[in-house]
C-alpha positions as protocol buffer text, in pm:
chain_id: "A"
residue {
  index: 1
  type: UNK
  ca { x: 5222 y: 8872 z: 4597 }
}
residue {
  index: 2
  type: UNK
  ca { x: 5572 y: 8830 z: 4601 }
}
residue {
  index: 3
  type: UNK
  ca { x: 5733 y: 8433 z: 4643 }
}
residue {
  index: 4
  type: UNK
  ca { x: 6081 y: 8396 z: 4839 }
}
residue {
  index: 5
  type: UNK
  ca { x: 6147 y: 8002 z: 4884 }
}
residue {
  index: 6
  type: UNK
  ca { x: 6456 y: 7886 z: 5115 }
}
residue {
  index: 7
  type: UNK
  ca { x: 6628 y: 7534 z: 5205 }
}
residue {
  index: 8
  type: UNK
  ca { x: 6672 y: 7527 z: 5538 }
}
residue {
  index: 9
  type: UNK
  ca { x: 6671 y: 7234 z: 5829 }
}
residue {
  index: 10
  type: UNK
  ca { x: 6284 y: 7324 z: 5948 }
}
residue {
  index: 11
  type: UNK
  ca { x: 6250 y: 7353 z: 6331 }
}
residue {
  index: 12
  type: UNK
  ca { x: 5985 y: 7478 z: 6604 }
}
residue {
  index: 13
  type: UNK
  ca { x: 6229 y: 7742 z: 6734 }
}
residue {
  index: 14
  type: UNK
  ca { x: 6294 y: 7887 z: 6352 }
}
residue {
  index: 15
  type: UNK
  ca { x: 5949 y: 7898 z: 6261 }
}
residue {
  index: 16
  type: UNK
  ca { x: 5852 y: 8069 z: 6613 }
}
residue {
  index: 17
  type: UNK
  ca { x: 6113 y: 8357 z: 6483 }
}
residue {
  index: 18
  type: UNK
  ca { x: 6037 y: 8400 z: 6158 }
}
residue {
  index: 19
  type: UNK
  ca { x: 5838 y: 8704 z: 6023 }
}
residue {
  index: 20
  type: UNK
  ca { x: 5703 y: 8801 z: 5714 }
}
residue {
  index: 21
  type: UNK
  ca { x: 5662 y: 9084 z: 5518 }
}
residue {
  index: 22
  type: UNK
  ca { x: 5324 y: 9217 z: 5418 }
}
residue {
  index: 23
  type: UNK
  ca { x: 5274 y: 9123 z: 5089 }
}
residue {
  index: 24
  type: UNK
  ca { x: 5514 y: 8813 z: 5047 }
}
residue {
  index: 25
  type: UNK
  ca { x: 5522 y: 8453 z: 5094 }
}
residue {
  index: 26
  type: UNK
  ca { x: 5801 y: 8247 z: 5238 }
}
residue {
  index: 27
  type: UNK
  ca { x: 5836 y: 7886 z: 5122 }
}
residue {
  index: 28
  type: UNK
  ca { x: 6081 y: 7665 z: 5337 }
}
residue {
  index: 29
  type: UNK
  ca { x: 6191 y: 7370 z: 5178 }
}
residue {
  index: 30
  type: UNK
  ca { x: 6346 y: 7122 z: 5466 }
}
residue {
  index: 31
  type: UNK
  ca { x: 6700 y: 7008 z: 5403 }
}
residue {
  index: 32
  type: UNK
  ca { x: 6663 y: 6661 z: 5585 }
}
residue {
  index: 33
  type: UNK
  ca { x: 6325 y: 6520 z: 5428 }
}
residue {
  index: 34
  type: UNK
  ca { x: 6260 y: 6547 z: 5072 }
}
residue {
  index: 35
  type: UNK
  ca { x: 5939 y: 6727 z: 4942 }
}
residue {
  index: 36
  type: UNK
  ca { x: 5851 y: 6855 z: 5289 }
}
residue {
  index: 37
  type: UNK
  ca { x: 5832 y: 7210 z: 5330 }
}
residue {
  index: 38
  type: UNK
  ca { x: 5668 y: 7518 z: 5533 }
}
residue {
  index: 39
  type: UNK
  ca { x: 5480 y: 7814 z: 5357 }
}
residue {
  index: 40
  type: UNK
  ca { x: 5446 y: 8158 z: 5561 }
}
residue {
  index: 41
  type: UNK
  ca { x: 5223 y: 8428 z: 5561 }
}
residue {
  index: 42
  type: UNK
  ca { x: 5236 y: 8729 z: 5674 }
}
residue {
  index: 43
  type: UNK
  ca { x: 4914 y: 8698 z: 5883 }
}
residue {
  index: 44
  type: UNK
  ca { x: 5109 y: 8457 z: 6048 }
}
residue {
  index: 45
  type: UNK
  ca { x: 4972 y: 8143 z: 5949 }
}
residue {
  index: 46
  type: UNK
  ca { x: 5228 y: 7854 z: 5948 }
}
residue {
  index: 47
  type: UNK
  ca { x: 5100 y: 7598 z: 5702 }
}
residue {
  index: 48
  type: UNK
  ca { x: 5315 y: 7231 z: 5607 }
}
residue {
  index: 49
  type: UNK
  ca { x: 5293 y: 7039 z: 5295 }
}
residue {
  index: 50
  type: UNK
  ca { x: 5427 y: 6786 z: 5110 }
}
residue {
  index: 51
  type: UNK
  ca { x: 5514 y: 6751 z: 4740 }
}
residue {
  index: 52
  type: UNK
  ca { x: 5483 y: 6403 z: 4582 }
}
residue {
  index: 53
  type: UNK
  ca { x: 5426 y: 6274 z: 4219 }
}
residue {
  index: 54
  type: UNK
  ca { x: 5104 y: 6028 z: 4279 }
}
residue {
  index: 55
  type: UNK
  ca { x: 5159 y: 5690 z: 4095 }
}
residue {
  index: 56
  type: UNK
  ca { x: 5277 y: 5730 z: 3741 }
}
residue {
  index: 57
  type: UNK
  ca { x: 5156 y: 6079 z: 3733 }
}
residue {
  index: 58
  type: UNK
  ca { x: 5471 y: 6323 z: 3553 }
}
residue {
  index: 59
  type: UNK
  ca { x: 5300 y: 6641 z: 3786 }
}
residue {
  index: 60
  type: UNK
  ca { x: 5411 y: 6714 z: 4121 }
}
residue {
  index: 61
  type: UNK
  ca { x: 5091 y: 6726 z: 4349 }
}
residue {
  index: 62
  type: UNK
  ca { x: 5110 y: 6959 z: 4684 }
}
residue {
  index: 63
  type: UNK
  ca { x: 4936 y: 6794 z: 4990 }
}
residue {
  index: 64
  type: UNK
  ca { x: 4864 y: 7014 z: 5303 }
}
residue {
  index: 65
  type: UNK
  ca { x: 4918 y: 6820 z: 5609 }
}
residue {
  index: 66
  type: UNK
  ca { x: 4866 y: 7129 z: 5898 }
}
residue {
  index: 67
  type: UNK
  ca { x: 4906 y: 7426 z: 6047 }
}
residue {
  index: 68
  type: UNK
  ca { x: 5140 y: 7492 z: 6314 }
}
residue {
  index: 69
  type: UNK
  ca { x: 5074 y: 7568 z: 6627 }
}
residue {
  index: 70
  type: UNK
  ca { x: 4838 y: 7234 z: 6632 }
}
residue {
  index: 71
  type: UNK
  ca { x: 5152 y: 7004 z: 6464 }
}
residue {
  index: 72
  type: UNK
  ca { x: 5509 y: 7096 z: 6505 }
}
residue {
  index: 73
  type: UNK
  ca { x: 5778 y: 7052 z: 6320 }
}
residue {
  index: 74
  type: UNK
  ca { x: 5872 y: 6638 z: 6404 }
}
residue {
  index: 75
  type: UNK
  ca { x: 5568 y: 6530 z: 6379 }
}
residue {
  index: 76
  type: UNK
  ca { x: 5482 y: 6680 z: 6023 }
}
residue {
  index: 77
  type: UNK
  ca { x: 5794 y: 6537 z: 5905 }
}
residue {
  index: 78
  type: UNK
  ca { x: 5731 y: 6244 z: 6066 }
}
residue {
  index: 79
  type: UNK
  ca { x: 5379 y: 6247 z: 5857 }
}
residue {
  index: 80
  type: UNK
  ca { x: 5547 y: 6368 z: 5550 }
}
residue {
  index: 81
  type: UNK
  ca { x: 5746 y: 6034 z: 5520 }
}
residue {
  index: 82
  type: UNK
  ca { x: 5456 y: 5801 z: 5552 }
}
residue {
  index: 83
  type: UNK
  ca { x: 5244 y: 6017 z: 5231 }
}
């Protein structure tokens, strides 16, 4: 499966129009809050995570926090900044 990864400023209304491929990913990294991002599929799955290091740990660890439509975009950055 092919990878394509983007910084962008993540809203509702660009998620509603973007469309993927068949065999691809999209990952959308947001350009106002650090280490939140979207991943796309093309079955149309919408799903937001967060990248943190956890305590003194060198790794990056990806958290999901949801799937849009049940959060949109404000309030997974909102949750984003609190992990």
């Amino acid at each position: 499966m092919k990878h394509k990864a983007m910084r962008v400023k993540l809203t509702d209304e660009l998620l509603d129009k973007k469309r993927v491929v068949a065999g691809t990913e999209i990952f959308l990294r947001d350009t106002i809050t650090a280490g939140f991002a979207a991943k796309l599929y093309p079955s149309g799955r919408k799903t937001f995570i967060v990248e943190r290091r956890l305590g003194n740990s060198p790794s990056w660890k990806r958290l999901t926090i949801g799937t849009s439509p049940q959060w949109k975009v404000e309030e997974a950055r909102t949750k984003a900044i609190v992990w």
